[in-house]
Backbone bond lengths (Angstrom), bond angles and torsions (degrees), N, CA, C in turn:
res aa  C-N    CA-C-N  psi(-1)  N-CA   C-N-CA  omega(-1)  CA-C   N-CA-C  phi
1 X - - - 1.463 - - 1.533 110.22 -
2 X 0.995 109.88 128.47 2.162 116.08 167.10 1.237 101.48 -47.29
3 X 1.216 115.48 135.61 1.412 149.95 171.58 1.449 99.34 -47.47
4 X 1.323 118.55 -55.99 1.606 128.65 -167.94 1.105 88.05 -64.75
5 X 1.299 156.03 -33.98 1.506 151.88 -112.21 1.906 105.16 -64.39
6 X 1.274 111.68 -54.55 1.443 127.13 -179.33 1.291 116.59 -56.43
7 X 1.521 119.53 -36.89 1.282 124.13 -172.39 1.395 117.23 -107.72
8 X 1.240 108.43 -8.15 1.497 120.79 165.66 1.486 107.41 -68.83
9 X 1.447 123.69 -53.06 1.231 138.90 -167.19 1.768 96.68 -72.73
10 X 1.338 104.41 -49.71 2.027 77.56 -167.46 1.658 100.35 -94.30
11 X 1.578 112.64 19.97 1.720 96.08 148.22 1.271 122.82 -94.68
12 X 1.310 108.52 -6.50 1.405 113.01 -166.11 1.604 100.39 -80.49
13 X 1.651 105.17 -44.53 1.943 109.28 -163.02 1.680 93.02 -82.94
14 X 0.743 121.04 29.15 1.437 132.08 -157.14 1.222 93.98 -120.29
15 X 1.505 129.87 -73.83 1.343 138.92 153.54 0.769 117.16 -16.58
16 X 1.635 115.99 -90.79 1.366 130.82 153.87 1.820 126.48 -0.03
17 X 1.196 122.64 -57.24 1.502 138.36 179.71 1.647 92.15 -61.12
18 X 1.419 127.58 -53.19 1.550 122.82 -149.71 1.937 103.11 -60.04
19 X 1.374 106.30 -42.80 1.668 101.37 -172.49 1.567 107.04 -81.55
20 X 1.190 118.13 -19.56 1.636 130.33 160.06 1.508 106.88 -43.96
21 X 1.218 113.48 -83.22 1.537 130.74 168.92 1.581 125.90 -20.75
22 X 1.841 87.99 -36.42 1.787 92.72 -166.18 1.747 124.35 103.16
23 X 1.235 99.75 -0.72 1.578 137.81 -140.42 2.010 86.87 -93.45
24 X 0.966 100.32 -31.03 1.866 93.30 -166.78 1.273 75.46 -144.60
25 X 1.823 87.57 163.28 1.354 114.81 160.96 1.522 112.08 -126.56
26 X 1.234 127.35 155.35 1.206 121.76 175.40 2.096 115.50 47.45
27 X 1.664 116.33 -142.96 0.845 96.70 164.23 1.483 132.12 -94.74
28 X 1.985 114.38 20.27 1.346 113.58 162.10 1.661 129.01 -34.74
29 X 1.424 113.42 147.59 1.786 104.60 -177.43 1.405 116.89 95.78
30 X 1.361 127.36 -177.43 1.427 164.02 -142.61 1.166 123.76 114.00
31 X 1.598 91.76 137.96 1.716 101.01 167.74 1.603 98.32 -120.81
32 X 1.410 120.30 157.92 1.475 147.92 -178.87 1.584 94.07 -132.80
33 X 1.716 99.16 147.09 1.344 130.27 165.12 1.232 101.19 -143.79
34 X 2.205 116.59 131.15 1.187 115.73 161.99 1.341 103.27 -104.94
35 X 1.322 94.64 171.23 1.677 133.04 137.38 1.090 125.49 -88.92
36 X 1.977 106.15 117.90 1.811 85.14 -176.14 1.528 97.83 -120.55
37 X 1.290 118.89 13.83 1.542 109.91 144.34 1.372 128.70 -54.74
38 X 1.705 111.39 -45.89 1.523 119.56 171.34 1.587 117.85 -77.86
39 X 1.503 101.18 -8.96 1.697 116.02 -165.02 1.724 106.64 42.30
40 X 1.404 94.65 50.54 1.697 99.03 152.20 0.984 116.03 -139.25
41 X 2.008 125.75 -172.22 1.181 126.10 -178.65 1.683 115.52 -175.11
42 X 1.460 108.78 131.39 1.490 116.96 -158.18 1.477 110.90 -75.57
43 X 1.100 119.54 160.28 1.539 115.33 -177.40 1.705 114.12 -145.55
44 X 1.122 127.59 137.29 1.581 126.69 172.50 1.822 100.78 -42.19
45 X 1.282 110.21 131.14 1.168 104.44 155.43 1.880 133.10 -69.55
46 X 1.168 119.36 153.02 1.570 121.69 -166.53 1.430 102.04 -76.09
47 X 1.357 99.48 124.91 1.606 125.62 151.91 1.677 97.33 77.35
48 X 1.862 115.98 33.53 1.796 92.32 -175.05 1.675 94.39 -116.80
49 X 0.956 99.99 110.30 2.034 103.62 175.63 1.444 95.65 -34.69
50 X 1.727 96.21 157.80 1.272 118.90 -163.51 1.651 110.77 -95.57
51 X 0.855 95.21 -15.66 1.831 107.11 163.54 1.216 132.10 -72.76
52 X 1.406 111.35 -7.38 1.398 143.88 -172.09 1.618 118.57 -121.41
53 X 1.562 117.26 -24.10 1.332 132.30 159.44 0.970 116.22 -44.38
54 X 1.492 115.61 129.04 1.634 115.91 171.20 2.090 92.85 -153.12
55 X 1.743 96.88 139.70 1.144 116.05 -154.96 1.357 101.19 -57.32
56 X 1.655 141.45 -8.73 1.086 133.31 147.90 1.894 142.73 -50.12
57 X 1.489 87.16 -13.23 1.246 103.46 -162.76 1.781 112.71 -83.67
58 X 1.864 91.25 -19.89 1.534 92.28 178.83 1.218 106.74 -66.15
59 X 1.574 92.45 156.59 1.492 127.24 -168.41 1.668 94.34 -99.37
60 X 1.792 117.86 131.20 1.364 121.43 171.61 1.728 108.71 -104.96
61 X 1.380 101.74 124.07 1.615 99.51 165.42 1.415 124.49 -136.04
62 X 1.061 105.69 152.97 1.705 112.00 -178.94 1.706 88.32 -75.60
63 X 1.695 100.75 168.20 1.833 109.54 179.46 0.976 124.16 -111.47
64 X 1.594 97.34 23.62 1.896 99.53 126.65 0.842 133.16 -81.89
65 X 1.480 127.00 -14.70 1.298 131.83 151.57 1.832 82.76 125.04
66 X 0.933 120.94 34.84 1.644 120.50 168.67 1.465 117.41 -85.00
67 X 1.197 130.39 131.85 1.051 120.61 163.36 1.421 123.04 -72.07
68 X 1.454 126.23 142.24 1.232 137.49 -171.28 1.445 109.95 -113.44
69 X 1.431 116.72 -52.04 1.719 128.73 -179.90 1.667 104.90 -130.62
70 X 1.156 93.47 165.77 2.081 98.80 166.90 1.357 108.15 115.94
71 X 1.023 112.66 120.45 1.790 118.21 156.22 1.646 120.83 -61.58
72 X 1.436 99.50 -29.60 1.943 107.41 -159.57 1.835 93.66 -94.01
73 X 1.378 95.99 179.71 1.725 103.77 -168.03 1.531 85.20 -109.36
74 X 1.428 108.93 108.70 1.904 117.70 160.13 1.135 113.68 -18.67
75 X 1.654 116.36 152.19 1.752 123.81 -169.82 1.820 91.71 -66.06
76 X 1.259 113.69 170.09 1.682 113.37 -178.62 1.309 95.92 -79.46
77 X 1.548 133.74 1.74 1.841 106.38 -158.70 1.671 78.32 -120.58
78 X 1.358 117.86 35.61 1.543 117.19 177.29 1.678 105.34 -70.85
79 X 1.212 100.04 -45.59 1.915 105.69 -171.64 1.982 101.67 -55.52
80 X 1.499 100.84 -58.11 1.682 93.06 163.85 1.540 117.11 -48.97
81 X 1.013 134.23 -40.90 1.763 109.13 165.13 0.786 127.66 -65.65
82 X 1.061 116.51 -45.49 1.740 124.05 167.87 1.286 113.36 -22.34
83 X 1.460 96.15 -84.98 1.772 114.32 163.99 1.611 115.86 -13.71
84 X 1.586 98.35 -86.86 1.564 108.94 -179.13 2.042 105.57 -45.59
85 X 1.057 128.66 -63.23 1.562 128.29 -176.27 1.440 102.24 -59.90
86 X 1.115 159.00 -17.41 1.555 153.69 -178.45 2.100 96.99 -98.27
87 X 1.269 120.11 -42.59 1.494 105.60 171.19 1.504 112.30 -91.83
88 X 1.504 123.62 0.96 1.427 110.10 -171.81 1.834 109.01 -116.14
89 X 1.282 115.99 67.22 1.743 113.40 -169.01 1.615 109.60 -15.35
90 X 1.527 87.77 -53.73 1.165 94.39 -157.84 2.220 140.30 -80.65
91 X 1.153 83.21 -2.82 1.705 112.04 177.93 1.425 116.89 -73.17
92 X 1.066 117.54 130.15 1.675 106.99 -175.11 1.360 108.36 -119.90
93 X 1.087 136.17 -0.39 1.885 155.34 -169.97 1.545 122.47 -161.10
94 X 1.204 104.96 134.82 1.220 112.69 178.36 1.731 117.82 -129.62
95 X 1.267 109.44 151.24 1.522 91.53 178.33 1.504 91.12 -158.43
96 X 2.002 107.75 147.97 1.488 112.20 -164.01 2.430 82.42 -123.33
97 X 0.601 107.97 132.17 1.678 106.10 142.77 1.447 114.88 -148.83
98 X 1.592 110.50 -176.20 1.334 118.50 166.74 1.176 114.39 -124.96
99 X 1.405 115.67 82.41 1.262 146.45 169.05 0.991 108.60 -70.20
100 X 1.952 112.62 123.21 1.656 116.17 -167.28 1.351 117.90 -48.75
101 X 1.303 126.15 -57.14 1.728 121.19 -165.10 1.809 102.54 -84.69
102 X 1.185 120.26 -51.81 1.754 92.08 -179.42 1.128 111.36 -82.40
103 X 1.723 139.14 26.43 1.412 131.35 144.18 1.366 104.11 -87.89
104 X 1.267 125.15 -27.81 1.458 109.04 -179.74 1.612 119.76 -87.71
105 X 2.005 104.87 2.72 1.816 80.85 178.34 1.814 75.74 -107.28
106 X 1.451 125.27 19.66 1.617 105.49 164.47 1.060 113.13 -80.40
107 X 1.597 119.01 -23.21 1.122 111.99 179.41 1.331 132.96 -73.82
108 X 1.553 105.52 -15.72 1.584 136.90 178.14 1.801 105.42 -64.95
109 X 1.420 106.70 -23.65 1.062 104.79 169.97 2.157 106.26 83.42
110 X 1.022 96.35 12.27 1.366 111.74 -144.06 1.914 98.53 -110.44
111 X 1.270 139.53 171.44 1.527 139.09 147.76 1.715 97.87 -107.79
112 X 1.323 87.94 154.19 1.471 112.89 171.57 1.354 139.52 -73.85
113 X 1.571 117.05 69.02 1.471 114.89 -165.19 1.480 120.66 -7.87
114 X 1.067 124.88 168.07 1.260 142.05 135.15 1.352 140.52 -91.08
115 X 1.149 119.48 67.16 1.493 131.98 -174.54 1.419 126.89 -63.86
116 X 1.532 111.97 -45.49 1.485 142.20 -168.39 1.618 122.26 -97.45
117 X 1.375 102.35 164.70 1.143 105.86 175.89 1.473 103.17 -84.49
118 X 1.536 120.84 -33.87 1.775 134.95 -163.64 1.713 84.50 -62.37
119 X 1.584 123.61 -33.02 1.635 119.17 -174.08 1.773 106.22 -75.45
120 X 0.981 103.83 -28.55 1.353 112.89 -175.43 1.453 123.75 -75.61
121 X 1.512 106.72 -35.13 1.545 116.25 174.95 1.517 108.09 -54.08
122 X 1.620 103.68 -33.98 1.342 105.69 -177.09 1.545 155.99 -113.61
123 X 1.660 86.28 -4.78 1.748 122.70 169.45 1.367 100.12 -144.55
124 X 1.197 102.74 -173.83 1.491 118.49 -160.23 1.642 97.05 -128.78
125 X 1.500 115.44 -27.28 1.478 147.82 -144.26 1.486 102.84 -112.86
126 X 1.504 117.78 147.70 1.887 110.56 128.08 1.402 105.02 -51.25
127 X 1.614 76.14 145.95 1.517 85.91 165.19 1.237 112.53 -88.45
128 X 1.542 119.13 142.54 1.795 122.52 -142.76 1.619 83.04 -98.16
129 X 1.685 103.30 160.08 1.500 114.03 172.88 1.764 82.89 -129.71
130 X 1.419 83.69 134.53 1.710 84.68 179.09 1.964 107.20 -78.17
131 X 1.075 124.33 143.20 1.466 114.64 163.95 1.224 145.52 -26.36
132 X 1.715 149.03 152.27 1.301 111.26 -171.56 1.560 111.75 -93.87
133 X 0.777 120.96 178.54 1.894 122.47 -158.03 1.616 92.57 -104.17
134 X 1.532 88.87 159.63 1.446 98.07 -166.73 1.357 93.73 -100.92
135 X 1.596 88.94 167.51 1.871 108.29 174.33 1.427 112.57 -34.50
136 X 1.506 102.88 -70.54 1.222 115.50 173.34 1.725 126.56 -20.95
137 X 1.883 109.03 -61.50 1.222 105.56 169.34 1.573 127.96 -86.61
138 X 1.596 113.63 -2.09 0.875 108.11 -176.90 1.965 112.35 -84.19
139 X 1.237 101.59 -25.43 1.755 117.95 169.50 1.553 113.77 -82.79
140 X 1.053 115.59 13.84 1.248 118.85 159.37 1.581 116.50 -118.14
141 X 1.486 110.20 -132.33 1.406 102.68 -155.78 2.001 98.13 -96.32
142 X 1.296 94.32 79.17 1.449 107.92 -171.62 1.681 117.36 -37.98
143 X 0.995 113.38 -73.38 1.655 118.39 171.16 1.598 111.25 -44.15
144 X 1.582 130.14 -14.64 1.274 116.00 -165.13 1.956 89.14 -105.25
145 X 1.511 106.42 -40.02 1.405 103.31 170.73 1.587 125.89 -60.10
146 X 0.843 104.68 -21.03 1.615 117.75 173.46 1.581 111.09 -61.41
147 X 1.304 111.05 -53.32 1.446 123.93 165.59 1.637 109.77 -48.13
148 X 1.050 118.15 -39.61 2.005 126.13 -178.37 1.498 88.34 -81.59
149 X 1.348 115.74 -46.40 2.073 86.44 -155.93 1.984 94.87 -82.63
150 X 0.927 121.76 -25.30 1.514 101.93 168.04 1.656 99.14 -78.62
151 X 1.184 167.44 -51.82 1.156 152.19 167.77 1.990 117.63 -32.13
152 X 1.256 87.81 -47.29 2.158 85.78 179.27 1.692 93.14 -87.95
153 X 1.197 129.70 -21.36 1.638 116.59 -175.22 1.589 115.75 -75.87
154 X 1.699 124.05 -11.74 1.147 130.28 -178.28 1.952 86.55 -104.75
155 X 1.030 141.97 -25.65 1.431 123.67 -146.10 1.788 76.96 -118.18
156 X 0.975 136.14 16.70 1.342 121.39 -169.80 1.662 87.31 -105.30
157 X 1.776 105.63 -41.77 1.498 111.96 -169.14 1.809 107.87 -75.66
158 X 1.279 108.22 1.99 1.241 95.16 -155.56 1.346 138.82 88.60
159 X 1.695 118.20 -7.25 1.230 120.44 -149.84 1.818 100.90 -113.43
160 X 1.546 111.05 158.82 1.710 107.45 -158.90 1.597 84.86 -97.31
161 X 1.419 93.76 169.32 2.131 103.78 168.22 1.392 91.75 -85.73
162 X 1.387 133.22 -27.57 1.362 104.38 -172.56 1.510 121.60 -84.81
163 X 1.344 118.08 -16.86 1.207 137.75 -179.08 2.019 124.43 -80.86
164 X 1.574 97.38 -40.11 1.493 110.07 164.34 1.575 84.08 -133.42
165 X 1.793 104.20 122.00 1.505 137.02 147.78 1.148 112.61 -79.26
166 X 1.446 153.12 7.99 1.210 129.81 -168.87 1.771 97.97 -140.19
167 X 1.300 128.95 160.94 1.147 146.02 175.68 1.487 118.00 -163.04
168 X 1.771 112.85 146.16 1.698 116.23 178.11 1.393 61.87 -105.46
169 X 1.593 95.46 171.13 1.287 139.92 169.02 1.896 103.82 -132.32
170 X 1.121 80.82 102.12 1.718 92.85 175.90 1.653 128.42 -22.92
171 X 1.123 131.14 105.44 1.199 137.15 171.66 2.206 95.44 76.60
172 X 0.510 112.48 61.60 1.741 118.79 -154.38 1.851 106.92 -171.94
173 X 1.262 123.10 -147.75 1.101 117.87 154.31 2.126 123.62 -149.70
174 X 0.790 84.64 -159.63 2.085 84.75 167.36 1.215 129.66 -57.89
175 X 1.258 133.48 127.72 1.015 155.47 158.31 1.612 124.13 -84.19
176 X 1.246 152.24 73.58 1.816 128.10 159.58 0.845 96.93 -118.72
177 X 1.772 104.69 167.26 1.157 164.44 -137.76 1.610 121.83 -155.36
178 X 1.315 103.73 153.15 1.971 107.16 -178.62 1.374 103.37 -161.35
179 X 1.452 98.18 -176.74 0.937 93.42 156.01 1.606 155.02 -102.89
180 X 1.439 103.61 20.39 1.486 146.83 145.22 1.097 146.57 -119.30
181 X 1.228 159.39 -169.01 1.894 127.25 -179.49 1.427 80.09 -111.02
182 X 1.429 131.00 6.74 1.577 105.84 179.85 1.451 89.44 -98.32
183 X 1.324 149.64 -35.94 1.285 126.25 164.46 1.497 130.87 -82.76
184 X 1.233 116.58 24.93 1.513 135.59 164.70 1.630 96.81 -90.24
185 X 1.420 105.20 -52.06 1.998 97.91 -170.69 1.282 96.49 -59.90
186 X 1.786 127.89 -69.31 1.473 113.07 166.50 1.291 118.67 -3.86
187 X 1.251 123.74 -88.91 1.637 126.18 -158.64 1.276 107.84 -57.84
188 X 1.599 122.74 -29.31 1.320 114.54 -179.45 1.248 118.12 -73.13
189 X 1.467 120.30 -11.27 1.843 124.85 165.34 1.284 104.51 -83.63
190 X 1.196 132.91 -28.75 1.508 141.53 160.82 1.013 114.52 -27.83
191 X 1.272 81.30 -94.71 1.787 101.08 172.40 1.854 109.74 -37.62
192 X 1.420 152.74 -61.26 0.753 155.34 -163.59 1.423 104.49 -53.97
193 X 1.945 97.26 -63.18 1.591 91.53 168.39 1.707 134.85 -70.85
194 X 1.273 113.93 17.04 1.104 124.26 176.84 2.072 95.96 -96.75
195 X 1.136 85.38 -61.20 1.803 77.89 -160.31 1.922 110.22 -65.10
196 X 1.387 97.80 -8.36 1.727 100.38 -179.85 1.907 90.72 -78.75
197 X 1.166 132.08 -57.67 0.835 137.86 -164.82 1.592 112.52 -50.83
198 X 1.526 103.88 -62.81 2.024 105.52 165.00 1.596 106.47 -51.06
199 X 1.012 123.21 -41.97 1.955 108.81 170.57 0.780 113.92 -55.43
200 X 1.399 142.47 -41.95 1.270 145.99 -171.20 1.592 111.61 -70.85
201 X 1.429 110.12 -49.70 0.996 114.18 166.95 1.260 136.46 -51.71
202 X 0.985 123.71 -58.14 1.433 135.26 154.16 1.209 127.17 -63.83
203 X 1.704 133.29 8.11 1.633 140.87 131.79 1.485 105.05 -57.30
204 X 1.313 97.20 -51.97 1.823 102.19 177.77 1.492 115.72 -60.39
205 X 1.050 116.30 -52.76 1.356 113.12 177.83 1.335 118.62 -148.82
206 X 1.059 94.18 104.42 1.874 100.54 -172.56 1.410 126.07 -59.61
207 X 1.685 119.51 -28.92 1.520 134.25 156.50 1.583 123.15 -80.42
208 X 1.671 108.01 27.58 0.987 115.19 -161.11 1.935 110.06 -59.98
209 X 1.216 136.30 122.46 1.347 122.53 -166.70 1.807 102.38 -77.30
210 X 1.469 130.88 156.22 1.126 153.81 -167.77 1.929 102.96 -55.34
211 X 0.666 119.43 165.51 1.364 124.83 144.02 1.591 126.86 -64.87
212 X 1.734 116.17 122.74 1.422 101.41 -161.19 1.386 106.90 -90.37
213 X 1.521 117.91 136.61 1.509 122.77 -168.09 2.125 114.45 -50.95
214 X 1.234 110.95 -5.74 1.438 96.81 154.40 1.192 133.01 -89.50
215 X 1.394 119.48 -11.58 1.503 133.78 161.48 1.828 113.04 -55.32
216 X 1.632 91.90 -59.81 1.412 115.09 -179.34 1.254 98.48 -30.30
217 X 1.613 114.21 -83.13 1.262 121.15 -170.08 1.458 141.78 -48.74
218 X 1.493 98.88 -30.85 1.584 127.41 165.95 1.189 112.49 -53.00
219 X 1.661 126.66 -64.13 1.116 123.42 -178.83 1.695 133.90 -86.72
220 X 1.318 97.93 5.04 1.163 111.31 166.24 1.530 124.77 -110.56
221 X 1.277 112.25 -33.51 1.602 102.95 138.92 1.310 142.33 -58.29
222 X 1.315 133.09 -39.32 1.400 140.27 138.11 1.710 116.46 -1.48
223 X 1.163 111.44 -86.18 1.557 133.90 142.17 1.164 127.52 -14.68
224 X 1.891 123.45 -67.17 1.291 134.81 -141.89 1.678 106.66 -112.74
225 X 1.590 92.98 -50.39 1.570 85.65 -154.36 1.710 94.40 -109.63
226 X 1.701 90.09 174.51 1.356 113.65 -139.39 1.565 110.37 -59.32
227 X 1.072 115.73 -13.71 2.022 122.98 155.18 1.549 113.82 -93.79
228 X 1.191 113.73 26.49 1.416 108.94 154.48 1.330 140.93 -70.07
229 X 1.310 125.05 140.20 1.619 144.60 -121.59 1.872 104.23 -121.93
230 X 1.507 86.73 -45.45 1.577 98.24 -177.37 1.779 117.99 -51.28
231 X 1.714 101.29 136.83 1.395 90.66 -174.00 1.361 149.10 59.33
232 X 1.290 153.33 -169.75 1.286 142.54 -158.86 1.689 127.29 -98.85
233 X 0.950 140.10 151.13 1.393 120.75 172.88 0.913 100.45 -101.79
């Protein structure tokens, strides 16, 4: 059996899940799953419809962004994983699409209130939109800077990758992460249904007030922390 064998396969159903979901269109998106025993990690290949994907096709790279295995040329937002999996030990999946509502409040330039409890089950936070990138990084090695401005846009707030998985990328779209690519695709329906939900909200009521921080905490402890209730043991 190929060495890649494991991580080929859950980038591929990984893929696979995003046009299921609603999550991509066409060949918009990728998801990646590493190995950080081998310190590598598979990636959708660039520009090949998903109807046409087959779990051979992933592309293997070290996080330098080296190729290791693959015939096909890596998705373009490969250098951003790279990036994110070489500063984040701890992340095991990543996944990028342009999912209608949190690409359109990335484009707002804006983070995603916290209104709800459905926000609360799952951050503590807005969900952060990192800033938009300057000339400077955008005329350079764009896909590898992308990886830095979501890296300084969580450490600027203070906030951990393991704690908030999800990120806009300013005028761009979503970014999460887990600690498997099967709970990276999760968050990326999350996230979707999170930012459709604040639109909605705010058609309804545009002075809509925040979520009050004992809610916050309630429902995200429930869930999270170490006397949590939710679900089975």
């Amino acid at each position: 059996m190929n060495r890649y064998h494991d991580i080929k396969s859950a980038a591929y159903e990984a893929n696979m899940q995003l046009p299921e979901l609603g999550l991509v269109l066409f060949t918009f998106g990728n998801a990646s799953a590493a190995d950080r025993e081998q310190g590598v990690f598979a990636i959708k290949p660039s520009g090949v419809p998903y109807a046409k994907l087959r779990p051979e096709d992933m592309v293997v790279l070290d996080f330098d962004n080296n190729i290791i295995e693959g015939k096909l040329r890596p998705s373009s937002d490969t250098k951003t994983h790279a990036v994110l999996y070489k500063h984040w030990p701890a992340i095991g999946g990543i996944v990028h699409t342009h999912s209608t509502y949190a690409t359109a409040w990335a484009q707002t330039q804006q983070d995603i209130p916290i209104f709800g409890t459905t926000h609360a089950d799952h951050l503590t936070v807005d969900v952060p939109c990192a800033p938009v990138m300057s000339d400077e990084m955008i005329r350079g090695d764009y896909e590898h800077q992308t990886g830095f401005q979501i890296l300084h846009a969580l450490s600027d707030r203070g906030l951990s990758p393991q704690e908030i998985e999800m990120i806009l990328v300013a005028n761009h779209a979503p970014f999460t992460w887990g600690k498997t690519v099967e709970k990276a695709v999760y968050n990326s329906a999350v996230l979707e249904e999170l930012a459709k939900m604040a639109y909605l909200t705010l058609q309804i009521r545009p002075d809509c007030p925040r979520l009050k921080e004992s809610l916050v905490r309630k429902h995200y402890d429930r869930k999270h922390s170490a006397d949590a209730y939710y679900g089975q043991q």
